[in-house]
N, CA, C and O of each residue as an XYZ file, in Angstrom:
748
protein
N      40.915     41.822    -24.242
C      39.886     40.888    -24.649
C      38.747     40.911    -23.629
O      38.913     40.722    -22.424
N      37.714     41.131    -24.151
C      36.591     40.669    -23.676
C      36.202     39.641    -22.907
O      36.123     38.630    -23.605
N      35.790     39.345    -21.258
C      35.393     38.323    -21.032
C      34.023     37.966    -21.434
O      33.085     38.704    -21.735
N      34.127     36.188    -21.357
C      33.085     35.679    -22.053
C      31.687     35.960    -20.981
O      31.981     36.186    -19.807
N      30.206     35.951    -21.348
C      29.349     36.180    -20.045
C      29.492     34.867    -19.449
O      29.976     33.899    -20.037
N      28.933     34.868    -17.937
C      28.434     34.004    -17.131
C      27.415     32.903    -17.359
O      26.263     33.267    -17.598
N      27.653     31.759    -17.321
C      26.448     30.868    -17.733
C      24.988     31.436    -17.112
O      24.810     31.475    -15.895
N      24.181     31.780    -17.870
C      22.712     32.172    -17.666
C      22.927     33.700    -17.579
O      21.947     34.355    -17.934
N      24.033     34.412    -17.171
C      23.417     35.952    -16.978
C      23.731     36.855    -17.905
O      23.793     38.051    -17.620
N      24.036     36.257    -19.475
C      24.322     36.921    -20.597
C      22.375     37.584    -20.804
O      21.833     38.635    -20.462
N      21.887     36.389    -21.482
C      20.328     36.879    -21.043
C      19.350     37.426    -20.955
O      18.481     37.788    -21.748
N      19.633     37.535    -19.087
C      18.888     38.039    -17.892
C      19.419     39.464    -18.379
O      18.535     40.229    -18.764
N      20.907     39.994    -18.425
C      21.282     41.612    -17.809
C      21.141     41.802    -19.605
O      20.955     43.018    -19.644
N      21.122     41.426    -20.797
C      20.994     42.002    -21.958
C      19.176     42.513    -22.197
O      18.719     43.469    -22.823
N      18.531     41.510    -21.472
C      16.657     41.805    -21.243
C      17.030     42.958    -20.429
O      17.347     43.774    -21.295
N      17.161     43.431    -19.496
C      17.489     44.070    -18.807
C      17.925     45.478    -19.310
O      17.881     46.577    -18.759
N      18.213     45.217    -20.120
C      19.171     46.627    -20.297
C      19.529     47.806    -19.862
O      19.642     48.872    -20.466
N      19.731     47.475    -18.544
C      20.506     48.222    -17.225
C      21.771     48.709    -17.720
O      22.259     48.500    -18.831
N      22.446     49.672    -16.357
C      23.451     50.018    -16.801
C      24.592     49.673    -16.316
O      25.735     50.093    -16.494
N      23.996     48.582    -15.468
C      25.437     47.436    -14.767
C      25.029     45.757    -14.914
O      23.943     45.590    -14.358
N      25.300     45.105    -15.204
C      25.651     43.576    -15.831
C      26.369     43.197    -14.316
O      27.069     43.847    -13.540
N      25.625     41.295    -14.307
C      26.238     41.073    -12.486
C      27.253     39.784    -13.302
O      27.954     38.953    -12.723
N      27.104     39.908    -14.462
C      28.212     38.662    -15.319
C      29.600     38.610    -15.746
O      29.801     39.761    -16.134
N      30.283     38.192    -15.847
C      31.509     38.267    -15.505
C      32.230     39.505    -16.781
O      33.301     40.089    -16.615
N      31.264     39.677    -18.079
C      31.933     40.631    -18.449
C      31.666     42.039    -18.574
O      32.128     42.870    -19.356
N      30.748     42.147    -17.556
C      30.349     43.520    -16.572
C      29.485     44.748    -17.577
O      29.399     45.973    -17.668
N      28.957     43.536    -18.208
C      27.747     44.474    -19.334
C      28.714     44.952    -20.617
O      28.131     45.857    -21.214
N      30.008     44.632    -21.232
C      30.479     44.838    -22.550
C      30.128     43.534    -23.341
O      30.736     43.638    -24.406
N      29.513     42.488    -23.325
C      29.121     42.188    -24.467
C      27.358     42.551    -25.003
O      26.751     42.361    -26.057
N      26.978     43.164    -23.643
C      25.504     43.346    -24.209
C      25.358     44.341    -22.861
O      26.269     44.674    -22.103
N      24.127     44.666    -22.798
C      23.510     45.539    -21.863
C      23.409     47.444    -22.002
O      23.261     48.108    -23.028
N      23.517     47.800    -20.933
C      23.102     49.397    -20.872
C      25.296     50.017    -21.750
O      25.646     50.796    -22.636
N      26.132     48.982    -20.688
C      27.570     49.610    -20.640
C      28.012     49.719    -22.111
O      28.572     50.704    -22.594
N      27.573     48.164    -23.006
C      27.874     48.142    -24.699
C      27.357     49.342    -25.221
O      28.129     50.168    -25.708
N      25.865     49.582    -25.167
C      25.018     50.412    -26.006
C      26.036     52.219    -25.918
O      26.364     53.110    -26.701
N      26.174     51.885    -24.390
C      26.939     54.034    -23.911
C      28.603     53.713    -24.665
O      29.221     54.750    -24.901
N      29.161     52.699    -24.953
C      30.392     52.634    -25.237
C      29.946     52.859    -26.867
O      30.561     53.755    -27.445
N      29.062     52.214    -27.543
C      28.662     52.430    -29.230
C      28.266     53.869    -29.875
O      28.468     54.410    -30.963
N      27.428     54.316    -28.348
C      26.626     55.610    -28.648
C      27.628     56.831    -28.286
O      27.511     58.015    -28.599
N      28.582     56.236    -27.583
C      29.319     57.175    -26.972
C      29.217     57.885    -25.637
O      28.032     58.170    -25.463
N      29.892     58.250    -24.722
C      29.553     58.542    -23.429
C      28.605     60.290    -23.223
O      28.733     61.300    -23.914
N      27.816     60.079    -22.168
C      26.799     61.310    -21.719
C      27.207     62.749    -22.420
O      28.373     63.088    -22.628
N      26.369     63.313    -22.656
C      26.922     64.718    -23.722
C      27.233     65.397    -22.530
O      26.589     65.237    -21.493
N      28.456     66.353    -22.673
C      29.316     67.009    -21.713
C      28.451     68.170    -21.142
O      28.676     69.198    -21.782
N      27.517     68.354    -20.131
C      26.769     69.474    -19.741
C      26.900     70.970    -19.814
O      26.007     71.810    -19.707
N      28.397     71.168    -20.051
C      28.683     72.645    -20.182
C      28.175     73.058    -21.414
O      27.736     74.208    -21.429
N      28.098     72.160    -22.871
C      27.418     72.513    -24.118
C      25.857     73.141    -24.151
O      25.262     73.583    -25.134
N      25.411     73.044    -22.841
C      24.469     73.599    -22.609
C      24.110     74.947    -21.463
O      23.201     75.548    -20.890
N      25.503     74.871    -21.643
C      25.517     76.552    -20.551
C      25.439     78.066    -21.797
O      26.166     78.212    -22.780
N      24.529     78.835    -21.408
C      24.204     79.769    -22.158
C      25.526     80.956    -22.309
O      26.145     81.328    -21.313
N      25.787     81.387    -23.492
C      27.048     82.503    -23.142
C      26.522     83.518    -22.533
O      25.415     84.032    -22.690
N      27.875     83.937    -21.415
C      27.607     85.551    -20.763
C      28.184     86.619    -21.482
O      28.958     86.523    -22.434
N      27.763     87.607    -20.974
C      28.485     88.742    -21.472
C      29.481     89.104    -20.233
O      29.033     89.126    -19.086
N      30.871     89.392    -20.515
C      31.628     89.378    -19.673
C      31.602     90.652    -19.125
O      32.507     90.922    -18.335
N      30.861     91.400    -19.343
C      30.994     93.203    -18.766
C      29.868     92.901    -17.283
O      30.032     93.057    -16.073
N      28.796     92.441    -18.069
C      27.594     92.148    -16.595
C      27.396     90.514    -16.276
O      26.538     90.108    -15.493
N      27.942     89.998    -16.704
C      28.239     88.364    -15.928
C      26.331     88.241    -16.305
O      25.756     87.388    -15.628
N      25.714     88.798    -17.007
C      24.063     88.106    -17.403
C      24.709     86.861    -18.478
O      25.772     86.395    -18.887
N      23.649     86.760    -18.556
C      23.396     85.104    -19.875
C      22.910     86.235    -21.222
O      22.192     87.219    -21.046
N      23.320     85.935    -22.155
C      23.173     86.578    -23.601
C      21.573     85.932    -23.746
O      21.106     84.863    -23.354
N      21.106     86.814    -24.318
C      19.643     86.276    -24.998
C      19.927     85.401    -26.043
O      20.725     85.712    -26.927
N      19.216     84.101    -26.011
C      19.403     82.903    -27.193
C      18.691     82.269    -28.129
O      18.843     81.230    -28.772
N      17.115     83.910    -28.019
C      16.228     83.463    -28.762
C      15.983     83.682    -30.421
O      15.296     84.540    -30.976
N      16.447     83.061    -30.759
C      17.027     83.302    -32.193
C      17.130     81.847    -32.872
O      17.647     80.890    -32.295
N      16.600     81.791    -34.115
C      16.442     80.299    -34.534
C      17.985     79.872    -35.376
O      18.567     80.770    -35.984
N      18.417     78.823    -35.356
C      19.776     79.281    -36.223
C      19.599     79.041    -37.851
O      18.540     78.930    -38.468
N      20.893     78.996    -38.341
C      20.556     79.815    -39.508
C      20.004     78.240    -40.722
O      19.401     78.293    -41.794
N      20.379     77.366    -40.176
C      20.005     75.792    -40.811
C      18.241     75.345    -40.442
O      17.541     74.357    -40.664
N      18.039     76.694    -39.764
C      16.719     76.032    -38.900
C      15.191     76.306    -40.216
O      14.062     75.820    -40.155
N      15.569     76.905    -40.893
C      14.527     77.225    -42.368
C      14.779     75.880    -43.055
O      13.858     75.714    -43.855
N      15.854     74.579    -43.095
C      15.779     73.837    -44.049
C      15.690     72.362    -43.433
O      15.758     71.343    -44.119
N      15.473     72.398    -41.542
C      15.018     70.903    -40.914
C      13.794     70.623    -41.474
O      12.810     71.331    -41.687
N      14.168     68.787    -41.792
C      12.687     68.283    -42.253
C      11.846     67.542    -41.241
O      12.257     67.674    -40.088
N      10.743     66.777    -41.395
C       9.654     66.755    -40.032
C      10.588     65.884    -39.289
O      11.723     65.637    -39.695
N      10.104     65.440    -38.234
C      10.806     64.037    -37.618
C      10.047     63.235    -37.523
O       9.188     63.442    -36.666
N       9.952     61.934    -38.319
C       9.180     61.113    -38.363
C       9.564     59.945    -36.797
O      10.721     59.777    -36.410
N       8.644     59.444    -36.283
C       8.774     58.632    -35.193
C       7.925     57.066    -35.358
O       6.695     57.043    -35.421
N       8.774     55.777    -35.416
C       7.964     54.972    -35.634
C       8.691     53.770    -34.583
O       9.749     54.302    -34.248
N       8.629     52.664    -34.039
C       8.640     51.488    -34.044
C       9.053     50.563    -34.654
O       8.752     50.476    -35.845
N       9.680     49.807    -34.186
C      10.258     48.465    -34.759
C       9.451     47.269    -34.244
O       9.492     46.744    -33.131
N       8.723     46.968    -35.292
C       8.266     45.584    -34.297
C       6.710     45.450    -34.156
O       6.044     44.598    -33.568
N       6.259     46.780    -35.026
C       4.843     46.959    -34.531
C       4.627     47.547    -33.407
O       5.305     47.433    -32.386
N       3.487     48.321    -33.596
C       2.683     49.060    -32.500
C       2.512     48.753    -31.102
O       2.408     49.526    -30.150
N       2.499     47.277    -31.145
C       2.503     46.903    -29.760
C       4.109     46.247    -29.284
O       4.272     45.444    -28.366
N       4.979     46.701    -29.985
C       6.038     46.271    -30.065
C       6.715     46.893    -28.626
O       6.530     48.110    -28.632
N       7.250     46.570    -27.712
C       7.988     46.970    -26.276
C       8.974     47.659    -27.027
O       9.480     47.232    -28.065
N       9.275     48.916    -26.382
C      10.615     49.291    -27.123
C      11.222     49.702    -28.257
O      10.325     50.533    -28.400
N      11.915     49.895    -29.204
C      12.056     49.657    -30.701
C      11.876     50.826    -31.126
O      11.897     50.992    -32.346
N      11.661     51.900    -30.291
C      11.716     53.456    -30.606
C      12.551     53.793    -31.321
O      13.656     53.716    -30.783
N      12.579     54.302    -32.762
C      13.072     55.258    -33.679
C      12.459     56.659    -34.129
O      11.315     57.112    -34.132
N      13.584     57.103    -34.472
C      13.159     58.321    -35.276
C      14.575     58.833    -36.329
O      15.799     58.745    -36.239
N      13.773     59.293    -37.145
C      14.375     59.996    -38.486
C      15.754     60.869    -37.605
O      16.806     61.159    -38.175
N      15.599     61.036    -36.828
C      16.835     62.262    -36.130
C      17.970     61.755    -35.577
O      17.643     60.898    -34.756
N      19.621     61.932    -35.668
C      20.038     60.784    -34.259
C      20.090     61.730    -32.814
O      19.968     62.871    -32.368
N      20.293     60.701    -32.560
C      20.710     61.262    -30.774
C      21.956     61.913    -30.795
O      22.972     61.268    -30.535
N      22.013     63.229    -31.098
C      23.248     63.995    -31.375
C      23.414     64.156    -29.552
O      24.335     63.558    -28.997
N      22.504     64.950    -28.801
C      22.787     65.078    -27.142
C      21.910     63.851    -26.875
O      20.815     63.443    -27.264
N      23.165     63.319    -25.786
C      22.543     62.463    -25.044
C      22.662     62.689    -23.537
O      23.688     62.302    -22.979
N      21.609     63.338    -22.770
C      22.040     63.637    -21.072
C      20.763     62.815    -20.072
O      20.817     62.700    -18.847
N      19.828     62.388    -20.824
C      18.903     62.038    -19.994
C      19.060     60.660    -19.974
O      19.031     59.967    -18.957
N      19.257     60.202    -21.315
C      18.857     58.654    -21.970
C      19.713     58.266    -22.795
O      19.791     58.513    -23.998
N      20.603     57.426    -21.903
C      21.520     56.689    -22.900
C      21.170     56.167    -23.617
O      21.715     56.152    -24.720
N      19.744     55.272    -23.247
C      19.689     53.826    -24.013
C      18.197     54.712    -25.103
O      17.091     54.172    -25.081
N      18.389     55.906    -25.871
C      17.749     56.308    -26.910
C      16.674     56.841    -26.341
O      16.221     57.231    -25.265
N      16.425     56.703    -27.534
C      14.623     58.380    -27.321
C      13.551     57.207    -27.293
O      13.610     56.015    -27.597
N      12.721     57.889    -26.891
C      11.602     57.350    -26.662
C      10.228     58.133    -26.693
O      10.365     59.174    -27.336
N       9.214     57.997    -26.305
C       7.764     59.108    -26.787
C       6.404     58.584    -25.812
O       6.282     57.532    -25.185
N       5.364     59.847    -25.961
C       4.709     59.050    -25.537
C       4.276     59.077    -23.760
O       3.150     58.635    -23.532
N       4.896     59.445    -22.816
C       5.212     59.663    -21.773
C       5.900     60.614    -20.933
O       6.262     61.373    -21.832
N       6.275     61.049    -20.049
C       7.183     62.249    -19.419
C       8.372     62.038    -18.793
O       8.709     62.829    -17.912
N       9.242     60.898    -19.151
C      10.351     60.144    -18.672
C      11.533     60.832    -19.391
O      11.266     62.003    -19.658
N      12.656     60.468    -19.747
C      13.585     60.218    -19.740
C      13.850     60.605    -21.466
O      14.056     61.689    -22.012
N      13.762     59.479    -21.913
C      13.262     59.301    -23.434
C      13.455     60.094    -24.314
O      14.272     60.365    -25.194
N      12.005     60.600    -23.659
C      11.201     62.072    -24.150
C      11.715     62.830    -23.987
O      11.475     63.691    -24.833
N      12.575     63.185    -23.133
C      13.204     64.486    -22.832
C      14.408     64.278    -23.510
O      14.528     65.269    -24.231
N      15.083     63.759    -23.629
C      16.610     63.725    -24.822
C      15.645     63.426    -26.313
O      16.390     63.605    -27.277
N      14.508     63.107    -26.673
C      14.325     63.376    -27.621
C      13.997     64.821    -28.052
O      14.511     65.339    -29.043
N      12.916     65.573    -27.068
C      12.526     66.623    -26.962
C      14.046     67.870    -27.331
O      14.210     68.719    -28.207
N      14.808     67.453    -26.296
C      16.018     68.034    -26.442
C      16.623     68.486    -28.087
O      16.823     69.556    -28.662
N      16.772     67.041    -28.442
C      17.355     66.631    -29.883
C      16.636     67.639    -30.945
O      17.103     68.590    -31.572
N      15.612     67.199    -30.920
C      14.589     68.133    -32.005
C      14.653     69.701    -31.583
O      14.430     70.528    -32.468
N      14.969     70.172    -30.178
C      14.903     71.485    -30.496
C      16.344     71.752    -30.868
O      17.030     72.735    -31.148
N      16.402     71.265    -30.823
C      18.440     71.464    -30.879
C      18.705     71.813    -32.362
O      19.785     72.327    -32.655
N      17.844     71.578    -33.249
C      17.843     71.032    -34.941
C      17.520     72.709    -35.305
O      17.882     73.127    -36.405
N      16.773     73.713    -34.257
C      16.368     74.582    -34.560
C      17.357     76.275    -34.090
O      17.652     77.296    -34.712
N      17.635     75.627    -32.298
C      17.997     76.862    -31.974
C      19.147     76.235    -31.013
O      19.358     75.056    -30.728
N      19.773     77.337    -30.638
C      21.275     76.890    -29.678
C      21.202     75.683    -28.558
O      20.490     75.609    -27.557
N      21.814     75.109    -28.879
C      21.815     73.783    -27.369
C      21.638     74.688    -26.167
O      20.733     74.203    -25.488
N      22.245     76.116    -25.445
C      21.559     76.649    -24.783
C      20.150     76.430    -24.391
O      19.692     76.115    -23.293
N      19.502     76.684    -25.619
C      18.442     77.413    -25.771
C      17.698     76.152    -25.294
O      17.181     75.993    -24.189
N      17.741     75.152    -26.480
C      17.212     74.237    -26.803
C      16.970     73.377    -25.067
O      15.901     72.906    -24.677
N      18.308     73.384    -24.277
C      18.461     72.856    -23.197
C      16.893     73.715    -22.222
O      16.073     73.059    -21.581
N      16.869     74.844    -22.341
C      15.942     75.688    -21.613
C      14.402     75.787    -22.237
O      13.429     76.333    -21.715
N      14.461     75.244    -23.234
C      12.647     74.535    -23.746
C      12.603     73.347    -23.848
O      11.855     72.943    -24.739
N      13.331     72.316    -23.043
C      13.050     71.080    -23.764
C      11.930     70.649    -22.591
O      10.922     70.092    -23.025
N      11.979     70.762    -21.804
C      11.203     70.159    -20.760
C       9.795     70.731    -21.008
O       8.812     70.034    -20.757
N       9.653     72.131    -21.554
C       8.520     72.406    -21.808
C       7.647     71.389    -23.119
O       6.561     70.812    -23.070
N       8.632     71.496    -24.187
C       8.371     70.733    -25.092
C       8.170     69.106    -25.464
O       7.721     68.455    -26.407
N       8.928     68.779    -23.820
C       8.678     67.267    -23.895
C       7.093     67.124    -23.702
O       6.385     66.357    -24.354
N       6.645     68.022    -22.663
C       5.559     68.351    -21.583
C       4.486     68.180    -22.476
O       3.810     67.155    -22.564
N       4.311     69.465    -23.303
C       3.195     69.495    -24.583
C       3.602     69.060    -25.468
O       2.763     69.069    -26.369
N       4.527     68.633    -25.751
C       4.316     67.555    -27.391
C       4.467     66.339    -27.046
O       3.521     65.596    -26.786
N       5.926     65.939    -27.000
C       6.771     64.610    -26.591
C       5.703     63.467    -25.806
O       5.366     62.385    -26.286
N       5.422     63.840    -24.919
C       4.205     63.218    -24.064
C       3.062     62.772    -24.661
O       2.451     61.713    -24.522
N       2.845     63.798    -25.395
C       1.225     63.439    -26.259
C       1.165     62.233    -27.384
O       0.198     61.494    -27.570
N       2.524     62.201    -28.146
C       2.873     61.155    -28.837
C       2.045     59.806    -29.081
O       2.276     58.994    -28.186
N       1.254     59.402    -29.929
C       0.660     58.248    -29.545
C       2.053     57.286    -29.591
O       3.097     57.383    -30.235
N       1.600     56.390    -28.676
C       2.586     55.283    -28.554
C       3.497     54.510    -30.130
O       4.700     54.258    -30.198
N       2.580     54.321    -31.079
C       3.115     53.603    -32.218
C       3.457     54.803    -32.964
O       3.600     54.568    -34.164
N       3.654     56.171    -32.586
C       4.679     56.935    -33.647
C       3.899     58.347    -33.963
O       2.822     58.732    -33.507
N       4.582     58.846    -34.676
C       3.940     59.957    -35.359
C       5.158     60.804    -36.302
O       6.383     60.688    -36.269
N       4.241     61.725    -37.173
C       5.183     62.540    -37.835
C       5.081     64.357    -37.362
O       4.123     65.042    -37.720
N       6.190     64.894    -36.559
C       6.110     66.199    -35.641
C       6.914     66.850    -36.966
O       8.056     66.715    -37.405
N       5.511     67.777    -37.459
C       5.858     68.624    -38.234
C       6.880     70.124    -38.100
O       6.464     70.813    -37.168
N       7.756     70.580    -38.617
C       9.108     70.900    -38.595
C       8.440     72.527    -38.508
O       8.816     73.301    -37.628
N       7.475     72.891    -39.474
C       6.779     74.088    -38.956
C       6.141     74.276    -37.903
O       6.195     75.305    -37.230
N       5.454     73.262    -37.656
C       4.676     73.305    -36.159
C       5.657     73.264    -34.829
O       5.063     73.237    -33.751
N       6.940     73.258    -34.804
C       8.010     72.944    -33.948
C       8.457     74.682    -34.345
O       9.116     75.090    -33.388
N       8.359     75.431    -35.066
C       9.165     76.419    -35.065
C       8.087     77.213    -34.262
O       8.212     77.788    -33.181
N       6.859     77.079    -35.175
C       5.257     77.782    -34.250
C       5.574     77.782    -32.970
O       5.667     78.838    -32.345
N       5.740     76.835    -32.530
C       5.944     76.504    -31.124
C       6.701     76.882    -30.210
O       6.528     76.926    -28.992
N       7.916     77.273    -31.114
C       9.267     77.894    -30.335
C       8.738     79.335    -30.215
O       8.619     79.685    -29.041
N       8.403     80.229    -31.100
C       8.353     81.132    -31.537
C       6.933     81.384    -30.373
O       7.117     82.098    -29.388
N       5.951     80.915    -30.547
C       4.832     81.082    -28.998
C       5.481     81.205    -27.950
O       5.372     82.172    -27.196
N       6.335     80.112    -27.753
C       6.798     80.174    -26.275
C       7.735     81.579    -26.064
O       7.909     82.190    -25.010
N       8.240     81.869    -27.314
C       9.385     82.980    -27.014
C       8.198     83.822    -26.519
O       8.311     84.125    -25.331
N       7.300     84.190    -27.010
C       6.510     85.285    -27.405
C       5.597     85.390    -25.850
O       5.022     86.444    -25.576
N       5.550     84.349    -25.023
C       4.716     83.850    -23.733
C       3.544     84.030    -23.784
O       2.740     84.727    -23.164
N       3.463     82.663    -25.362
C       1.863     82.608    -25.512
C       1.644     81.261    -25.096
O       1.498     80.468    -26.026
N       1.581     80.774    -23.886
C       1.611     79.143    -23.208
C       0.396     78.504    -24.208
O       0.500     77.481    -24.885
N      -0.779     79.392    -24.108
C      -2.095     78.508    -24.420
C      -1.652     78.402    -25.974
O      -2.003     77.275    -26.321
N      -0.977     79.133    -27.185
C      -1.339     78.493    -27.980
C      -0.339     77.598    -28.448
O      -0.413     76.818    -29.396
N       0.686     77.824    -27.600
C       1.780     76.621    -27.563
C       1.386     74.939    -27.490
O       1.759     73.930    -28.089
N       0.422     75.253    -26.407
C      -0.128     74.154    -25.566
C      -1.816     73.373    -26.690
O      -2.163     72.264    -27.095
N      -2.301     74.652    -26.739
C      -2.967     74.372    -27.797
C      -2.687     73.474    -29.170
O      -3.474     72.626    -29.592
N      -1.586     73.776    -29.705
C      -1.085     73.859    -31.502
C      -0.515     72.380    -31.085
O      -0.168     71.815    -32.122
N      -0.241     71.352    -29.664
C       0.123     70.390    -29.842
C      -1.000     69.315    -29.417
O      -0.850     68.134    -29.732
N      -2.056     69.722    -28.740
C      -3.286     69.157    -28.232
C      -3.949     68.811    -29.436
O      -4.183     67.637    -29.723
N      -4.400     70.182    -30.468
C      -5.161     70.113    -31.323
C      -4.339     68.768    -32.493
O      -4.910     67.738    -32.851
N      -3.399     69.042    -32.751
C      -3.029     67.884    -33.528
C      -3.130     66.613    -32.797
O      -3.642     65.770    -33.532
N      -2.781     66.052    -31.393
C      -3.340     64.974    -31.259
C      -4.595     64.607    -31.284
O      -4.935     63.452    -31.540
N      -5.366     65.510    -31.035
C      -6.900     65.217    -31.135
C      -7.006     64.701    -32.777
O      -7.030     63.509    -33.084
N      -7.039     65.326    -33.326
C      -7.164     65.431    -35.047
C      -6.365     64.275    -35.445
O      -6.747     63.753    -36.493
N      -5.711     63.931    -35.078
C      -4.518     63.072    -35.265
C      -3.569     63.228    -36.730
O      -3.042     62.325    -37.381
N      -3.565     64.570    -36.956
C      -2.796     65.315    -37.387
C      -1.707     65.012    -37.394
O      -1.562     64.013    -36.689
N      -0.607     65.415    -37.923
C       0.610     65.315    -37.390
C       0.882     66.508    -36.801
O       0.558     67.658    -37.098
N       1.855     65.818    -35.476
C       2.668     67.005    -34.703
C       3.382     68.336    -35.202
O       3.938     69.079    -34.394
């Protein structure tokens, strides 16, 4: 059984949503500890180790889209709560890996968030390897650019993108996600 919280610090540590609670039932009725026990605990890091080839101990090449990756649809990104709403980050996708950000995706910025979202969406396309080894790029030029109240990151423009970077075309990588925020396009 569950202890009950502390008078006043049920609250304080659920606003909070840290990942330790100072109340007597140590963040399981609310906080950062409930949300990782619902969502499930940190995605296991080896799912993102690339296969070797066992003759030369190299990493296998992983640039290859998989075979579900012709039928992902966009990822829509919106808010709960309104635009000026704190927080309340959704999107059409779930948080299948979670290594950065327990407490969900987020946009918009170069944190945490963004990067297990960034992650997520490439993941939809090409090997968690892979996906693990562009996400930071992709948080960088897309994820980041995000206007705050949402957007819709088009599912072709995410393959464009993969497919530049394979190719080590930075500028029009970098380009193809600029130009849609300007335009206010979708991603």
């Amino acid at each position: 059984m569950t202890p009950t919280c502390s008078k006043g610090w049920g609250a304080r540590c659920a606003a909070s949503q840290g990942q330790r609670c100072r109340c007597a039932c140590g963040g399981r009725n609310h906080g950062g500890l409930r949300h990782q026990e619902e969502t499930g605990a940190l995605t296991d890091p080896k799912v993102f180790d690339a296969p070797y080839n066992p003759d030369t101990c190299e990493p296998l090449d992983q640039r290859e889209f998989l075979a579900r990756a012709s039928n992902v649809d966009d990822v829509v990104l919106w808010r709960e709560g309104g635009e000026n709403h704190v927080g309340g980050a959704r999107a059409s996708i779930p948080q299948r890996y979670v290594h950065h950000s327990p407490t969900g995706f987020e946009w918009g910025y170069g944190g945490s968030g963004p990067a297990d979202l960034a992650l997520n969406i490439l993941a939809l396309f090409v090997a968690p390897s892979e996906a693990w080894r562009l996400h930071q790029d992709f948080k960088r030029t897309c994820i980041a650019r995000v206007p705050r109240e949402g957007a819709t990151i088009n599912a072709d423009n995410v393959r464009r993108w993969i497919l530049a970077t394979w190719e080590g075309d930075e500028h029009f990588a970098d380009g193809l996600a600029v130009h849609a925020i300007e335009t206010g396009a979708t991603i």
